[in-house]
Each structure stands twice: as C-alpha cells, then as structure tokens.
PASEBA-1860 file (N, C-alpha, C; in nm, 3 decimals):
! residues 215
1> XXXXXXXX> -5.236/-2.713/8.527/-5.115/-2.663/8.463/-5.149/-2.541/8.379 ~ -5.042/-2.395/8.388/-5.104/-2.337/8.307/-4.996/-2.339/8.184 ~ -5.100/-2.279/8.077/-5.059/-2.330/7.934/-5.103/-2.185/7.881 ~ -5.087/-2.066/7.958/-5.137/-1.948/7.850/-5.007/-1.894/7.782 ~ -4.869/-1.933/7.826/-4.725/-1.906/7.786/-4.761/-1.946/7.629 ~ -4.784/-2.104/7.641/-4.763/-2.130/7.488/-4.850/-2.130/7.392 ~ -4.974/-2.110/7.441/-5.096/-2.040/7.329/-5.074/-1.929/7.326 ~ -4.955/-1.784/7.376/-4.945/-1.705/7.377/-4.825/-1.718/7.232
9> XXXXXXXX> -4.724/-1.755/7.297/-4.604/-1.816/7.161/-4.685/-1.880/7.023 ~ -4.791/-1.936/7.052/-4.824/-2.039/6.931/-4.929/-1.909/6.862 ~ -5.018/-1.821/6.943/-5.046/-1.658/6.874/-4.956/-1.601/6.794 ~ -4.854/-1.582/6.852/-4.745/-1.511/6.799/-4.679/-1.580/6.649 ~ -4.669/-1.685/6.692/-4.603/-1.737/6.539/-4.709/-1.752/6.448 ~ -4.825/-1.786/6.476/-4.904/-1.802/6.355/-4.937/-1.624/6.288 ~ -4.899/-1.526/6.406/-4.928/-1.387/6.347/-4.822/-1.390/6.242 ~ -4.723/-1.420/6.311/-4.611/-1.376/6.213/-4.567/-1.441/6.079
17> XXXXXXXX> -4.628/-1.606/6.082/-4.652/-1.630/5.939/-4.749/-1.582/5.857 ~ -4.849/-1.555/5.890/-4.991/-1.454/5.854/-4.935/-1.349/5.757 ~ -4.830/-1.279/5.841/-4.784/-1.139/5.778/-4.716/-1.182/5.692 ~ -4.587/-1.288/5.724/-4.491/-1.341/5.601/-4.592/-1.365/5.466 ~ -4.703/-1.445/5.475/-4.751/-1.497/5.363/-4.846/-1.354/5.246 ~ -4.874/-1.275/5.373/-4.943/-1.164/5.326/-4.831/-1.063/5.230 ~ -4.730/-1.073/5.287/-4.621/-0.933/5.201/-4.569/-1.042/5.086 ~ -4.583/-1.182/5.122/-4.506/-1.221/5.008/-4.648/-1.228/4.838
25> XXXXXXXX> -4.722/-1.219/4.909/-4.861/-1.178/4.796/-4.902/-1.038/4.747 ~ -4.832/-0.983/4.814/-4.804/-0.829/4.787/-4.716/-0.843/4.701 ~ -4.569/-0.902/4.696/-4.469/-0.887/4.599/-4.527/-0.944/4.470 ~ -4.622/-1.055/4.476/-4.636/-1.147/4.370/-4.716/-1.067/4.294 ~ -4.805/-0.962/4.371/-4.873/-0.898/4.328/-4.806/-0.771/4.226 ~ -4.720/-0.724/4.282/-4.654/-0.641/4.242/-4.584/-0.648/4.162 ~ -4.529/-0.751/4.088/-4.490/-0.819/4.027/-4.578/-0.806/3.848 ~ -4.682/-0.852/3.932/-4.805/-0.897/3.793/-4.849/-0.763/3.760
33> XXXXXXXX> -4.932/-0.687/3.837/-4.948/-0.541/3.784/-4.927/-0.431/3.852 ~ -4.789/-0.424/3.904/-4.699/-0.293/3.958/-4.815/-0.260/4.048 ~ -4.749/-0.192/4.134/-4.816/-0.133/4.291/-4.925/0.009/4.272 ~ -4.976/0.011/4.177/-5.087/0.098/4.156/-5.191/0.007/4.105 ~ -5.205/-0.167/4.089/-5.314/-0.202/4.085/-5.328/-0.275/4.189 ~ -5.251/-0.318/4.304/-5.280/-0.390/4.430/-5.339/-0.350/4.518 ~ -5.476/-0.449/4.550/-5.567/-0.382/4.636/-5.575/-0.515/4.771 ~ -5.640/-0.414/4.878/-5.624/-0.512/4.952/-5.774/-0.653/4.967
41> XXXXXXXX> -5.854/-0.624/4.876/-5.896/-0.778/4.827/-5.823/-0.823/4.726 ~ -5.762/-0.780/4.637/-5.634/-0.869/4.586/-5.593/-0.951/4.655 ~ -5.487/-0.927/4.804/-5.420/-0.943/4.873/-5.503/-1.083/4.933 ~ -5.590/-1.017/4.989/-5.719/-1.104/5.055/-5.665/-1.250/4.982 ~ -5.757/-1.219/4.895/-5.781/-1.363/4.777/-5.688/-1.441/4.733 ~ -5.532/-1.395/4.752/-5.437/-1.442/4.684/-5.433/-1.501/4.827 ~ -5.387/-1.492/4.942/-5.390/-1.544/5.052/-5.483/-1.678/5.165 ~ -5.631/-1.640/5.068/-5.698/-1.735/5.113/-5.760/-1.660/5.235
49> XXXXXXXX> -5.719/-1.546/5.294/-5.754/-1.481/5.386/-5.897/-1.384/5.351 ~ -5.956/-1.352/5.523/-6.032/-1.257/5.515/-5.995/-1.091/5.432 ~ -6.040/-1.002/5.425/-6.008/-0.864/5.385/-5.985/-0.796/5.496 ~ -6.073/-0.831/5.577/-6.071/-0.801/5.755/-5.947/-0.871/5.815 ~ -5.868/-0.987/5.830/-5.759/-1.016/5.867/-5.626/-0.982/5.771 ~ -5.668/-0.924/5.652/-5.569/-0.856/5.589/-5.509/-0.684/5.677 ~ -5.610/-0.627/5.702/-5.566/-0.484/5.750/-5.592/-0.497/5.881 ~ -5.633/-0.618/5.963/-5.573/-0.612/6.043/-5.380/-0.615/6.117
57> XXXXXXXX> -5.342/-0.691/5.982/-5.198/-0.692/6.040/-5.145/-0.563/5.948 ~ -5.229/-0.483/5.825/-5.149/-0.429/5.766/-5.261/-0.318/5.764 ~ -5.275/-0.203/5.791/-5.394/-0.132/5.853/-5.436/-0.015/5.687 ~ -5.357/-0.035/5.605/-5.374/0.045/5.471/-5.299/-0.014/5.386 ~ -5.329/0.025/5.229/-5.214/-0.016/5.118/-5.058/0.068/5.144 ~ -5.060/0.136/5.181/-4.917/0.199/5.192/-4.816/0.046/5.290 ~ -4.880/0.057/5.422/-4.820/-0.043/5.511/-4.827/-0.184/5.396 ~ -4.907/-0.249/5.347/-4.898/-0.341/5.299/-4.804/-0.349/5.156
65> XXXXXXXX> -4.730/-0.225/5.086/-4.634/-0.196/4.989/-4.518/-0.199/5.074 ~ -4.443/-0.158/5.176/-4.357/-0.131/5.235/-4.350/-0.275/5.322 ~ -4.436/-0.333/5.340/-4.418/-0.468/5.399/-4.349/-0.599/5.274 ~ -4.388/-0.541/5.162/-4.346/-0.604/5.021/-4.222/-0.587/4.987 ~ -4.154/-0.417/5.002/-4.001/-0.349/4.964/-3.926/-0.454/5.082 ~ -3.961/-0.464/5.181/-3.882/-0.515/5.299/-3.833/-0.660/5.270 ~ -3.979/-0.750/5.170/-3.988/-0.874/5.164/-3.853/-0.856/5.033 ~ -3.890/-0.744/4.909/-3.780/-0.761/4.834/-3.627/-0.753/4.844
73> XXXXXXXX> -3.600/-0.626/4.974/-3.501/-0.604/5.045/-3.437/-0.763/5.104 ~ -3.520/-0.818/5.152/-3.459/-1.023/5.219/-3.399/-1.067/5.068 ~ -3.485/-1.081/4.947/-3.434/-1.129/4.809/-3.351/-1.090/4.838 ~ -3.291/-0.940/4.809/-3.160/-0.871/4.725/-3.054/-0.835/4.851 ~ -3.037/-0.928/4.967/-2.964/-0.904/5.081/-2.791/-0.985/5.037 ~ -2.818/-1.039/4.939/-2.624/-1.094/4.923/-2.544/-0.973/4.916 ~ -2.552/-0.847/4.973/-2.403/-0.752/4.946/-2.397/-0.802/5.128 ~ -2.499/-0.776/5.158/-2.476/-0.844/5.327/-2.363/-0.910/5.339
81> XXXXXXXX> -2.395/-1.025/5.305/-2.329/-1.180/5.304/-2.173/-1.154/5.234 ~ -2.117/-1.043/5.184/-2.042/-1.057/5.105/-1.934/-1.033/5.279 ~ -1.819/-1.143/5.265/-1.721/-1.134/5.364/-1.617/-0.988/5.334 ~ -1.548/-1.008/5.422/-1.414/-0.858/5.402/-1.365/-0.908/5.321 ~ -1.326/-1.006/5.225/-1.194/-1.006/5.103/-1.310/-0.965/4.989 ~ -1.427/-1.011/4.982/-1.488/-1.046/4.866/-1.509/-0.875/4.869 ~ -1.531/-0.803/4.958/-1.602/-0.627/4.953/-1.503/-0.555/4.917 ~ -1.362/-0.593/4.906/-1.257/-0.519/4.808/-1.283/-0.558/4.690
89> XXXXXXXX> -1.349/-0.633/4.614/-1.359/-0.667/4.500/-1.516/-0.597/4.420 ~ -1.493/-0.496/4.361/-1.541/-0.409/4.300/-1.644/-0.505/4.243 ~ -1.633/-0.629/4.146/-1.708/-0.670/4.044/-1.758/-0.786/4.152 ~ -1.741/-0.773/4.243/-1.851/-0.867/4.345/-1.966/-0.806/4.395 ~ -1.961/-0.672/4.392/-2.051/-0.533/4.401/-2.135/-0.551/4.331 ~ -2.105/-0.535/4.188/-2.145/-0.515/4.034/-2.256/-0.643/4.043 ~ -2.217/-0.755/4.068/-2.270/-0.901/4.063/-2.433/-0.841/4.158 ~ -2.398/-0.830/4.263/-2.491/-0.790/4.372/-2.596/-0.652/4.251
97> XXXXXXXX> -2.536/-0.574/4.225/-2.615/-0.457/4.170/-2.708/-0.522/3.997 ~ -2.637/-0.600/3.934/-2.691/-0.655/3.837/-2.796/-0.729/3.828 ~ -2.853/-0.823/3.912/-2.968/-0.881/3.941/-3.078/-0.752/3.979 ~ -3.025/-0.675/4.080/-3.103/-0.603/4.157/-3.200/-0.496/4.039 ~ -3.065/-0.469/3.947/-3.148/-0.375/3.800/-3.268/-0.497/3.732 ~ -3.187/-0.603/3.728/-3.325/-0.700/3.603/-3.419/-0.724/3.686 ~ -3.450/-0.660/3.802/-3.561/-0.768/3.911/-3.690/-0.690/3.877 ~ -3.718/-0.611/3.765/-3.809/-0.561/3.708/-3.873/-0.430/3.740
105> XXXXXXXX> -3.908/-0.369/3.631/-3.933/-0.196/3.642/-4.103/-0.192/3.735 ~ -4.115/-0.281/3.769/-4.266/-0.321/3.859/-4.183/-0.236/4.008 ~ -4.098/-0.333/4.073/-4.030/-0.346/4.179/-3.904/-0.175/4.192 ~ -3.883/-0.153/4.043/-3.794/-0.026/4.109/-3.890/0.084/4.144 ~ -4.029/0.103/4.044/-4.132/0.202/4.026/-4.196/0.174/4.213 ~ -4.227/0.058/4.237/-4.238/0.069/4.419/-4.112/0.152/4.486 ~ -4.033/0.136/4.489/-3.912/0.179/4.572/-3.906/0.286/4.565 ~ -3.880/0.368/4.388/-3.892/0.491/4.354/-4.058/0.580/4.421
113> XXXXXXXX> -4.147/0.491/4.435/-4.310/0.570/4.451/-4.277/0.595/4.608 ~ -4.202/0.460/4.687/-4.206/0.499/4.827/-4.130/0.590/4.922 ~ -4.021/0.580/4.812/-3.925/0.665/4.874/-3.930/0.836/4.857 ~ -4.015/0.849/4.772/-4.093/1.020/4.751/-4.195/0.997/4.891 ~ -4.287/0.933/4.907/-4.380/0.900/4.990/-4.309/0.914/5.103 ~ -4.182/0.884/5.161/-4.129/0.868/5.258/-4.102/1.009/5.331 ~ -4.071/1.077/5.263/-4.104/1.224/5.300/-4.176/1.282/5.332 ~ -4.293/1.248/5.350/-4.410/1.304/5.436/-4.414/1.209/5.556
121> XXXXXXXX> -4.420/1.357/5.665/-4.442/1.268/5.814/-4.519/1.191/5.852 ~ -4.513/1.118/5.932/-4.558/1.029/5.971/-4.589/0.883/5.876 ~ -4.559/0.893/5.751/-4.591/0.790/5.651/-4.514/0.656/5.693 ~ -4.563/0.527/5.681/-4.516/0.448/5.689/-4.381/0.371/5.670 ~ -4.328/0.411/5.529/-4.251/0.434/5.460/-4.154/0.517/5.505 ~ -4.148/0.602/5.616/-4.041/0.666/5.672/-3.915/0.605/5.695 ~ -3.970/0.489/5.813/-3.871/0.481/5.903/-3.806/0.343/5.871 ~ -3.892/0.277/5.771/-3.821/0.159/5.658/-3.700/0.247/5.567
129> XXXXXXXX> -3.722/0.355/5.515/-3.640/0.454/5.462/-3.530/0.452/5.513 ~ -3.534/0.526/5.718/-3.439/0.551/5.775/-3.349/0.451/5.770 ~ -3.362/0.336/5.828/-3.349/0.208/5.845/-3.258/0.140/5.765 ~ -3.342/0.135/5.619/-3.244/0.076/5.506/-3.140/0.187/5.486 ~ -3.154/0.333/5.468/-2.991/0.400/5.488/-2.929/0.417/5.542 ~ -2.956/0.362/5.700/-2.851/0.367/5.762/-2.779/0.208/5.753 ~ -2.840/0.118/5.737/-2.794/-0.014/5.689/-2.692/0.004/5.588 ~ -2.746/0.069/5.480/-2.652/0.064/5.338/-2.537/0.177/5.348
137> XXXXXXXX> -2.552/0.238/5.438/-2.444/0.348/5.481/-2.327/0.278/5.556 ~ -2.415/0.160/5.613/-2.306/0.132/5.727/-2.209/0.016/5.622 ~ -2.248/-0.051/5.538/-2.222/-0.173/5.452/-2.077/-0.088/5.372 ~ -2.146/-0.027/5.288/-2.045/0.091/5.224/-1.902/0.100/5.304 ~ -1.970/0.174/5.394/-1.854/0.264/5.508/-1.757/0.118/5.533 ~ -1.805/-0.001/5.544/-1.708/-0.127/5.553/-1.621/-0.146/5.430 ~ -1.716/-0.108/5.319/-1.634/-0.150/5.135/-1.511/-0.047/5.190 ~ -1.555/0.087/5.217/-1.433/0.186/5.146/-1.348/0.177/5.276
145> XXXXXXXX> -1.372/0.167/5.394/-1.302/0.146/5.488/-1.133/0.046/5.449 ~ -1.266/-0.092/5.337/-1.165/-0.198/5.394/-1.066/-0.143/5.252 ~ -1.106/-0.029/5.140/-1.078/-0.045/5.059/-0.914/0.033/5.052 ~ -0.960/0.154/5.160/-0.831/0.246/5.231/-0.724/0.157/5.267 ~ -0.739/0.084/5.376/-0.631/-0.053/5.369/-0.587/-0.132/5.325 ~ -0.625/-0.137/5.189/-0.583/-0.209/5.112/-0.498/-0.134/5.016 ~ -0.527/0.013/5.012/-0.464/0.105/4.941/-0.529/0.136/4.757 ~ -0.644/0.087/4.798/-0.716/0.118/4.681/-0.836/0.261/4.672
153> XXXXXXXX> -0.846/0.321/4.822/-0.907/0.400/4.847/-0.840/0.575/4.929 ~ -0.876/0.683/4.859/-0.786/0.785/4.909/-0.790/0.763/5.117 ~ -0.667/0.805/5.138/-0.661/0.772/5.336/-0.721/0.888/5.366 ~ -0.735/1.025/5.331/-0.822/1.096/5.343/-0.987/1.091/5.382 ~ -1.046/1.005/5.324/-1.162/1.022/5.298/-1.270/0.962/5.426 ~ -1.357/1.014/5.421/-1.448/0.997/5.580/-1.464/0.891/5.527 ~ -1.503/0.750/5.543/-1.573/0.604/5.500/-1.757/0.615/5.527 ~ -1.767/0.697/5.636/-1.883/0.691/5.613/-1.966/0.812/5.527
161> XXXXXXXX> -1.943/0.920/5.508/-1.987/1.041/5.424/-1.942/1.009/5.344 ~ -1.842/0.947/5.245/-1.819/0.900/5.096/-1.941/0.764/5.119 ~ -1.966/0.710/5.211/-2.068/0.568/5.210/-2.227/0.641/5.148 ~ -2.231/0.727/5.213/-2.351/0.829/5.164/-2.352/0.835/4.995 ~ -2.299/0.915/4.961/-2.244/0.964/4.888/-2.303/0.837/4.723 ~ -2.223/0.726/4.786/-2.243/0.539/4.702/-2.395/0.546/4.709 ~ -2.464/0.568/4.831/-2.636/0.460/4.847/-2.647/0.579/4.749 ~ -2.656/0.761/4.797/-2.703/0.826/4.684/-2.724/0.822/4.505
169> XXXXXXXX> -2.577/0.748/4.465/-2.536/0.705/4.374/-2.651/0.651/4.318 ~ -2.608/0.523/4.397/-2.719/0.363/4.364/-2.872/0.443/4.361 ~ -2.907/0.515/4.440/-3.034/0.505/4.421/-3.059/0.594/4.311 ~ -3.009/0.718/4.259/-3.027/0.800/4.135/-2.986/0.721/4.048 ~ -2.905/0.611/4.036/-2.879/0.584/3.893/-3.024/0.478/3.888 ~ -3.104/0.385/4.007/-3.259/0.346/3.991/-3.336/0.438/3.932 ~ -3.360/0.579/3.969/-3.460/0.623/3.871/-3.419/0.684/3.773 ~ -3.243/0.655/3.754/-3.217/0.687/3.579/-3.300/0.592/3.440
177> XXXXXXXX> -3.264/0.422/3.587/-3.255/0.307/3.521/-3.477/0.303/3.435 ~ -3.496/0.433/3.513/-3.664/0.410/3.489/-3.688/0.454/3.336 ~ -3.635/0.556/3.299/-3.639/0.577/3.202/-3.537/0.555/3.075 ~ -3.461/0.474/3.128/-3.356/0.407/3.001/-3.341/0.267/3.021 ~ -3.410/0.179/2.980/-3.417/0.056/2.996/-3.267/-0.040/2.947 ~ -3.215/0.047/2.892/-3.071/0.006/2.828/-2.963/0.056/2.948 ~ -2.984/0.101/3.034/-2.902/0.140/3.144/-2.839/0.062/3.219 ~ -2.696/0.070/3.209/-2.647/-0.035/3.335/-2.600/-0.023/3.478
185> XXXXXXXX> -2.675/0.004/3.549/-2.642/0.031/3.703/-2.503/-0.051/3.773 ~ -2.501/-0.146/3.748/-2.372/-0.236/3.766/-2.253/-0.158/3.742 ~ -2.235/-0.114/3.606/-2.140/-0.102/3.565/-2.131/0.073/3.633 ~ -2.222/0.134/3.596/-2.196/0.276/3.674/-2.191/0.270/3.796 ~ -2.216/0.225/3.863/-2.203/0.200/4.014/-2.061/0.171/4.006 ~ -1.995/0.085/4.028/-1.898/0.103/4.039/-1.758/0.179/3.974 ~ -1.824/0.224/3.835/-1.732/0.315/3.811/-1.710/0.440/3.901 ~ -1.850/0.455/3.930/-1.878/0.591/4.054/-1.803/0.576/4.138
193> XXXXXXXX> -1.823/0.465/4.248/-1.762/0.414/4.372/-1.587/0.445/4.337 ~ -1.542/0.413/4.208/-1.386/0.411/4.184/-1.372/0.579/4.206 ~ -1.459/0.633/4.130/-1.462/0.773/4.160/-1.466/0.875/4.294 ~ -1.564/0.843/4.364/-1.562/0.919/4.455/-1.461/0.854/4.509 ~ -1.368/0.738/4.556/-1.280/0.686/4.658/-1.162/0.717/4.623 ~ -1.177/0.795/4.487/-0.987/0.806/4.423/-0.903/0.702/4.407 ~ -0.979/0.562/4.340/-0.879/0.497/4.336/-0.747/0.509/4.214 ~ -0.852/0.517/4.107/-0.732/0.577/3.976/-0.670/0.687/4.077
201> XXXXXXXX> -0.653/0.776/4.171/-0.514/0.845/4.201/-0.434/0.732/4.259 ~ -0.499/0.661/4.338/-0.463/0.576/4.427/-0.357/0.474/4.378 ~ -0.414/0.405/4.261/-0.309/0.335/4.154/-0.238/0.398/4.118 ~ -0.231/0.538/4.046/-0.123/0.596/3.995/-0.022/0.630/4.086 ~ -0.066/0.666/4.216/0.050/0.664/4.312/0.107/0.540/4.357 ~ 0.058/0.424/4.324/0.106/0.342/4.363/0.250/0.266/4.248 ~ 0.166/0.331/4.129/0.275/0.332/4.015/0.403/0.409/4.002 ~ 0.398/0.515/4.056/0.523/0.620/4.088/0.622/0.552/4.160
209> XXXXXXX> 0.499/0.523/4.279/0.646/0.438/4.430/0.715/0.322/4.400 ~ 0.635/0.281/4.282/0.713/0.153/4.236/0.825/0.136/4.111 ~ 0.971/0.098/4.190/1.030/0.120/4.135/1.091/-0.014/4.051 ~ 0.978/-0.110/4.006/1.033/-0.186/3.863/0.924/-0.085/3.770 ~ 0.839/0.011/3.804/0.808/0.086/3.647/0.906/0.158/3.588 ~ 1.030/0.215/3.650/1.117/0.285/3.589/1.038/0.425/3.587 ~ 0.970/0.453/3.646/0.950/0.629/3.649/0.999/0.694/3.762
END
C-alpha cells in the first residue's frame, strides 16, 4: 500500500504548526523587548527549536517580523467579523480601533519600522503591505458603501478612493499615536471617517427635508 500521500500531508501540517509556533514567539518576543532586540536564537530558544530549523522556515529577521505583524493582524481581525448593520455603526469601528491603539507601542513601532521597510524592492514586507491594503481598502469601501444607503454618506463619493483615503487616516494617526501617548485613535478615526464621507452635510440635509423641524 502506498502511504507517501499521507506522510506527505502529515509533512505539511507539522511544517505549518512549526511556523504557527515560531511567529507566535516572535510576537511574545516583541512584546517583551520591541523588534530591535529579537534575534533569531531568541526565537530558537523560546520555541524549543533548532536555530537551523528556525531560518529554515523563516530565512532572515525581516521574514520572521512580518510573520509576527500577520500573527498580530489574526488578533486585531474583529472589523472583519463586523456584519452589514453593525459597519453603519461608527462606534463599533471605534471599539475595533481602541484595543488596536492599547496593544502596545512595542507592536505599533513593528508596523510603523515595516511599513517604511516595505518600500524597498523586493523586501519581504512588501507584499504583506500590498495585501493588508488592499484588504482594508476593500472592508472600508463596504463601511461607506453601506453608509451611502443608508444616507449617512455623501452619494457622490467613490467608496473605494474615500476607503483609501480611511486606511491612510488610520495609519498616520499610528505614528501620531508614537509620539503622543495621550492620543486617541478611536475617537479621531472616526471623527475623520464622518469627515471625509460628509455625513454632518448629510444630516443637515436630512434636517431641511424634514418637515416636523419646521425649517
């Protein structure tokens, strides 16, 4: 009987818990002393693993940081999960963005280091870059989409180039949040989002057409 199918499958999954356990020791790492002291015998040791089966699945520290953003990206995935009623609701946003600020200046200083890094070709960090903005572009483009039909958002407006517009937001007000520890991303974020979508016009026209205001 041959049996190389499932020692082939049973390769495969033990690779792929290998890697799970490896990025999640990267985060822990990153965590304890931010991503300029994680090395890959750190990694090693926290794992129980060789140094040699460390870069084998992760071939430098760059790949093994960006294997960590991805692991933090799974944490901070509830705007995902958020259904179509809950993504008209501005302060269900806020909820999602508020954790994401306290999850520590270790974790934004990675994001902020990789996403400069990401700009040079060929870097690892590229195409995790591409990836997550076109994800968060596309999430957006659903908020303001659903937000136009509901009449809380100008009917004008592209959903996806105002979606831009939001990740840009979110991510400059992260490396505002670096140097003002009193900063609230939550709350500016969505004041922004009200902003670029026109909803204060949006209400006020909705206040005109309505005729128990008496105007």
């Amino acid at each position: 009987m041959n049996t190389a199918p499932s020692r082939k499958r049973g390769s495969y999954q033990r690779g792929r818990e290998r890697r799970e356990q490896i990025a999640l020791a990267v985060v822990d790492l990153v965590d304890e002393v931010g991503h300029d002291g994680v090395t890959t015998a750190q990694v090693a040791a926290r794992c129980g693993f060789a140094e040699t089966s460390v870069l084998y699945h992760y071939p430098t520290k760059d790949h093994l940081l960006v294997a960590a953003l991805e692991r933090i990206d799974d944490f901070e995935a509830e705007l995902v999960r958020l259904d179509e009623q809950q993504m008209l609701d501005l302060d269900a946003l806020r909820a999602v963005a508020d954790p994401i600020q306290s999850s520590g200046d270790h974790r934004l200083r990675l994001f902020v280091m990789l996403k400069g890094q990401a700009a040079t070709p060929g870097h690892p960090a590229a195409e995790y870059f591409a990836q997550r903005t076109e994800r968060q572009v596309t999430i957006f483009g659903r908020l303001i989409a659903g937000r136009q039909q509901a009449g809380l958002a100008h009917p004008g407006l592209d959903p996806r180039a105002t979606a831009r517009q939001v990740v840009a937001l979110w991510e400059g007000l992260t490396f505002m949040r670096l140097v003002d520890s009193d900063f609230d991303i939550g709350r500016a974020l969505i004041d922004g989002v009200r902003r670029l979508t026109g909803e204060n016009w949006m209400r006020a026209l909705a206040a005109l057409n309505d005729p128990t205001t008496g105007i």
